[in-house]
C-alpha positions in Angstrom: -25.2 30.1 98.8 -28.1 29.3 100.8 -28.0 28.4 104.0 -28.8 24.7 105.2 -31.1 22.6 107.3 -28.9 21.2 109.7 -30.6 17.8 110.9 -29.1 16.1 114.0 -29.6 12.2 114.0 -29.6 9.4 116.9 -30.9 6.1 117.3 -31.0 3.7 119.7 -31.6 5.6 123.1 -32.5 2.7 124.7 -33.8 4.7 128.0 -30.6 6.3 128.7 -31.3 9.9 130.3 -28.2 11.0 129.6 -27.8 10.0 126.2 -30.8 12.2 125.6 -30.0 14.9 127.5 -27.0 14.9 125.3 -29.1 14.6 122.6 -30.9 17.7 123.2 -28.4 19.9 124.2 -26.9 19.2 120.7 -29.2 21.6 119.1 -26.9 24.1 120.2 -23.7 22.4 120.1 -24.3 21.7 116.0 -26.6 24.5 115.6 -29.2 22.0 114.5 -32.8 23.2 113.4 -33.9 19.7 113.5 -33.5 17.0 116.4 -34.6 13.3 115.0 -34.4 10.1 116.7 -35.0 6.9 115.0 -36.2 4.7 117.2 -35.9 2.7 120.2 -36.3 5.4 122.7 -37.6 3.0 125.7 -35.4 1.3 128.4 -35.2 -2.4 128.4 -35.4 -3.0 131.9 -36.8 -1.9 135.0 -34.6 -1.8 138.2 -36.3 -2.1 142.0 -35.4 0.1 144.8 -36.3 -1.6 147.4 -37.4 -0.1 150.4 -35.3 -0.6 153.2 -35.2 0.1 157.2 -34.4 3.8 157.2 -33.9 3.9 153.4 -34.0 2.9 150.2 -31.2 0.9 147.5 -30.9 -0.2 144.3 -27.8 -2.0 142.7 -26.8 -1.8 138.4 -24.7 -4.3 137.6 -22.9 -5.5 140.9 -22.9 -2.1 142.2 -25.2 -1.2 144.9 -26.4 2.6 146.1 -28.6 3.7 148.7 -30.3 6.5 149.8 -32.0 8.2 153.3 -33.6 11.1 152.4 -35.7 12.4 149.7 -32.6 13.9 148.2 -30.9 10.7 148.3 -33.8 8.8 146.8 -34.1 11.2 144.0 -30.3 11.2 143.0 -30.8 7.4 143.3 -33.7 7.4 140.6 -31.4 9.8 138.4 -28.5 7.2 138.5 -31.1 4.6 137.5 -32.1 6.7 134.5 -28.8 7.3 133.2 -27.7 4.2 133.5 -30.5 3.5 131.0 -32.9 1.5 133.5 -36.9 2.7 134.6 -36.6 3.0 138.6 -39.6 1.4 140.6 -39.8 1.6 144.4 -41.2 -1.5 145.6 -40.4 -3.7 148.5 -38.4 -7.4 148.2 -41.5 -9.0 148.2 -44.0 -7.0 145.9 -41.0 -7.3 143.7 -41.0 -11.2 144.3 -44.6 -11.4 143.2 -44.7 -8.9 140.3 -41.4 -11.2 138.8 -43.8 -14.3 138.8 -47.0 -12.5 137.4 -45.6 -11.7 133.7 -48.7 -9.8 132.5 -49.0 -7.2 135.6 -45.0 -7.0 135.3 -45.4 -5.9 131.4 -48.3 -3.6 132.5 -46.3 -1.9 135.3 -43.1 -1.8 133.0 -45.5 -0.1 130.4 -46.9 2.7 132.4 -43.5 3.4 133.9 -42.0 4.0 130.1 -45.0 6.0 129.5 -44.4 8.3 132.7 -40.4 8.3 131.9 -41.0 9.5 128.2 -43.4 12.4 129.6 -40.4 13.3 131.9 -37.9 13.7 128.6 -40.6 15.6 126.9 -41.2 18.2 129.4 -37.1 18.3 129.8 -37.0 18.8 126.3 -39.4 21.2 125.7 -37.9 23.5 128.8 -34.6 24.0 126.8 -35.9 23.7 123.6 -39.5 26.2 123.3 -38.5 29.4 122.0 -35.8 28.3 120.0 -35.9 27.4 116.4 -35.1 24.0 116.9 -37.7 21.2 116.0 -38.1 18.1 118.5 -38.4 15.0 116.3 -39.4 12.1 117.3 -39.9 8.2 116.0 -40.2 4.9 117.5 -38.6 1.7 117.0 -39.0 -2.0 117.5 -38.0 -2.0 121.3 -40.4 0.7 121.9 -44.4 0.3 122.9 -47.2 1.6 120.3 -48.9 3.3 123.1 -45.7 5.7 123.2 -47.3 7.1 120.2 -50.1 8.4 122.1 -48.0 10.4 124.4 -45.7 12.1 122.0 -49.0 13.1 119.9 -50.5 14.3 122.4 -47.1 16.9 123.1 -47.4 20.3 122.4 -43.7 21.0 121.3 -42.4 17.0 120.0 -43.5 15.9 116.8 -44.3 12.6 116.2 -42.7 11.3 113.0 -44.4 7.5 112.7 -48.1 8.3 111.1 -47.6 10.8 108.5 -44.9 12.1 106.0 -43.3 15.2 108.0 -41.7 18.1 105.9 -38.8 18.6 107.3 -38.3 22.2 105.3 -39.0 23.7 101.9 -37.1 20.8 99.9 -37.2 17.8 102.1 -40.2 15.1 103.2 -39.5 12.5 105.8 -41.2 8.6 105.4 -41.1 6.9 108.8 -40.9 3.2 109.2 -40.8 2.4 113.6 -40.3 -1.3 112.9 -37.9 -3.8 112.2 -37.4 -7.1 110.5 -38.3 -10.0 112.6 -35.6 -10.7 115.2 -34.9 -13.8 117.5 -35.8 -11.9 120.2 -39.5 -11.0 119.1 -39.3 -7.7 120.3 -42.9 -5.4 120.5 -42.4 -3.9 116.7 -41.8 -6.5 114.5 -42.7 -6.8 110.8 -42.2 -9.4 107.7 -40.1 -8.4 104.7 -43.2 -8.3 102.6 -45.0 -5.9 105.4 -42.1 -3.9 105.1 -41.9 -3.5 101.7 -45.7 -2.7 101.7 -45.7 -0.1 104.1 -42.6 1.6 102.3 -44.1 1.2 98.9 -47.4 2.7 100.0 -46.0 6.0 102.1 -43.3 6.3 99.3 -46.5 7.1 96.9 -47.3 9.9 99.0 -44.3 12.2 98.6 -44.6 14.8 96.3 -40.4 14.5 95.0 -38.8 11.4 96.6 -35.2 12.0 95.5 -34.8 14.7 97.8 -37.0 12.9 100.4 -35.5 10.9 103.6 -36.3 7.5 104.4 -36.0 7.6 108.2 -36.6 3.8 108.8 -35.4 2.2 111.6 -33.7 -1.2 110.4 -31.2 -0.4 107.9 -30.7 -2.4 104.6 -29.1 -6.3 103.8 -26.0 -7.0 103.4 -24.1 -3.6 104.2 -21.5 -2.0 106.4 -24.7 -0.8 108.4 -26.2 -4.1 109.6 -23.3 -6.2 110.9 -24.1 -7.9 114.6 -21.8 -10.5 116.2 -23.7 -13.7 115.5 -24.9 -15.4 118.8 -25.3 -19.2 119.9 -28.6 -20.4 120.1 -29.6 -19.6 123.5 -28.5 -15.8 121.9 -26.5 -15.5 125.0 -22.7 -15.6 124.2 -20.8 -14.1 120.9 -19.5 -17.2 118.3 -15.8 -16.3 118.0 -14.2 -18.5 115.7 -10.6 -17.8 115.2 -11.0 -15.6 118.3 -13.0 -13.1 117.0 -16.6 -12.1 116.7 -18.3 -13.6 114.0 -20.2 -10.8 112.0 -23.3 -11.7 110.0 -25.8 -8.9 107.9 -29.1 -8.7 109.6 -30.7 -5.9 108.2 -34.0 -5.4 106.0 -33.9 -7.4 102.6 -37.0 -4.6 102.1 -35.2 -1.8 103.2 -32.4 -2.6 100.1 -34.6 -3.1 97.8 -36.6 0.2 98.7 -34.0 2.3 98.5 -32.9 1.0 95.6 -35.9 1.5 93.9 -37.0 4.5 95.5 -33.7 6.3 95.3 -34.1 8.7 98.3 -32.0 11.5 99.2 -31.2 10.1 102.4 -31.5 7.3 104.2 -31.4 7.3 108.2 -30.9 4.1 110.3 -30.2 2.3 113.6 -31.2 -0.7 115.6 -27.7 -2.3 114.7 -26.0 -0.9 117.7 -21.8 -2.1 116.6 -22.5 -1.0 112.3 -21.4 2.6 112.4 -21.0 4.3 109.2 -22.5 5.1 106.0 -22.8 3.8 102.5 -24.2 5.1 99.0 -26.4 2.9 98.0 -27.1 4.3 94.3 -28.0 7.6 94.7 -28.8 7.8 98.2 -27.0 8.2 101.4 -27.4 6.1 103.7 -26.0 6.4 107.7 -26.1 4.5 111.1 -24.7 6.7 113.3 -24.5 3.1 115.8 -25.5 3.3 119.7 -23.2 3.3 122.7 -25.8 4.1 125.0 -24.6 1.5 127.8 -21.7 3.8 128.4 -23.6 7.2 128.6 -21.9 8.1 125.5 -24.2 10.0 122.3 -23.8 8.9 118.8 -24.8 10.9 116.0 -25.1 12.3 112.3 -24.9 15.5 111.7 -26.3 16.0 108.5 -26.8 19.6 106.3 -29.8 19.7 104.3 -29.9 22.1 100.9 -32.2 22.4 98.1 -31.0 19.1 95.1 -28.5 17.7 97.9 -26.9 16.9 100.7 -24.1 19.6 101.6 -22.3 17.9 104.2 -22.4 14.8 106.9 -20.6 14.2 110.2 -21.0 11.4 112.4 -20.5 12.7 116.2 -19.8 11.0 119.3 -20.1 12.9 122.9 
């Protein structure tokens, strides 16, 4: 029997440094040839540490850290990162004037993300280069387009968003780093029709799409993959009725309808953080390995490639 490409999947890292330290150091806990994320690999926040009389703090959620040396400071920017923030020194009231200038806050918050992501790619390519483990990379809808750039432009990742990327001998991978449109009008945002466009078009390109893999960020309508809580409309607090959380689809109408027509091998998901699972959707397998990235913890799909099939999946949490 021959033997399989072992393909480790996460979505969803949302900035967490820990997540994706996890995340590489699985290529040797699954003996995975191929590491893919799917998307939303930037942090959603920045965090201040302010500069202080003889030191420096910064507070996540309620708690507060500080630091007097350059050790300190560092370990201080570490927490930061793994509690999936970007850290910025500043001062209380450079802070207080970049808060009230919107457009030089998103332009500091973007070349912050771009410096964080060449941190995780030089990480990642110290314990990865000499291996035979591939670094796979796509974006997402929280992500920024320029973060293309920068993972191009590596000399060990690959990026996964402009081309169709044979993942081995049998297998092609289609790339869609977008989503549906949300209520939050995030920075990668598409319509249904654009979607299905972009699908339909890059779906021409592979040479035998029932053993290909869809990696595409939003998963499909109406599945166990693209339940979320459905919020008020100031999207600020869960609608319980009966006590609990009220659980609505809001996946891709596209997405279904592609893989339905397309009839992939595989089809690779996240951006719906609570809908862990999988589902076959005809012939094709689809998976949301979900996100926990908040609480440092790594979820995953383990996933073993052959030639006609899929030999064997594993979701993973760590």
């Amino acid at each position: 029997m021959a033997k399989p490409t072992r393909l480790f999947f996460v979505a969803d890292l949302h900035g967490s440094a820990v997540c994706f330290r996890k995340f590489v150091n699985a290529a040797k806990v699954y003996r995975a040839e191929v590491l893919l994320v799917g998307g939303d690999i930037a942090a959603k926040t920045m965090t201040p540490i302010f500069e202080e009389a003889g030191g420096w703090s910064a507070s996540v959620e309620g708690e507060v850290r500080t630091g007097r040396s350059a050790e300190e400071l560092a370990r201080l920017e570490d927490w930061l990162r793994d509690s999936a923030t970007v850290p910025y020194r500043t001062s209380r009231s450079d802070w207080a004037e970049l808060i009230a200038d919107r457009s030089r806050a998103d332009a500091v918050f973007l070349r912050l993300e771009l410096e964080e992501l060449r941190r995780w790619l030089d990480w990642a390519k110290g314990r990865l280069a000499g291996t035979e483990t591939r670094l796979l990379l796509g974006l997402g809808n929280d992500d920024f387009t320029p973060m293309e750039e920068v993972i191009a432009a590596d000399d060990f990742a690959e990026l996964t968003d402009r081309e169709i990327v044979r993942v081995d001998d049998h297998h092609e991978l289609l790339t869609l780093p977008y989503s549906n449109v949300t209520p939050w009008r995030t920075n990668r945002e598409l319509s249904e029709e654009e979607i299905a466009r972009r699908i339909d078009a890059d779906a021409a390109r592979l040479e035998e799409p029932s053993q290909s893999i869809f990696n595409l960020h939003v998963p499909p309508h109406n599945t166990p993959l693209d339940l979320a809580p459905r919020l008020d409309a100031n999207l600020t607090k869960m609608m319980t009725p009966g006590g609990e959380p009220d659980m609505i689809h809001v996946g891709s109408t596209a997405v279904r309808i592609a893989l339905e027509r397309h009839r992939p091998l595989l089809a690779l998901h996240g951006h719906i953080h609570e809908s862990k699972g999988s589902v076959a959707i005809g012939p094709t397998t689809a998976l949301n390995p979900g996100s926990a990235y908040t609480e440092g913890t790594l979820l995953g799909a383990v996933v073993d490639l052959v030639k006609g099939g899929i030999r064997a999946t594993m979701m993973t949490s760590g």
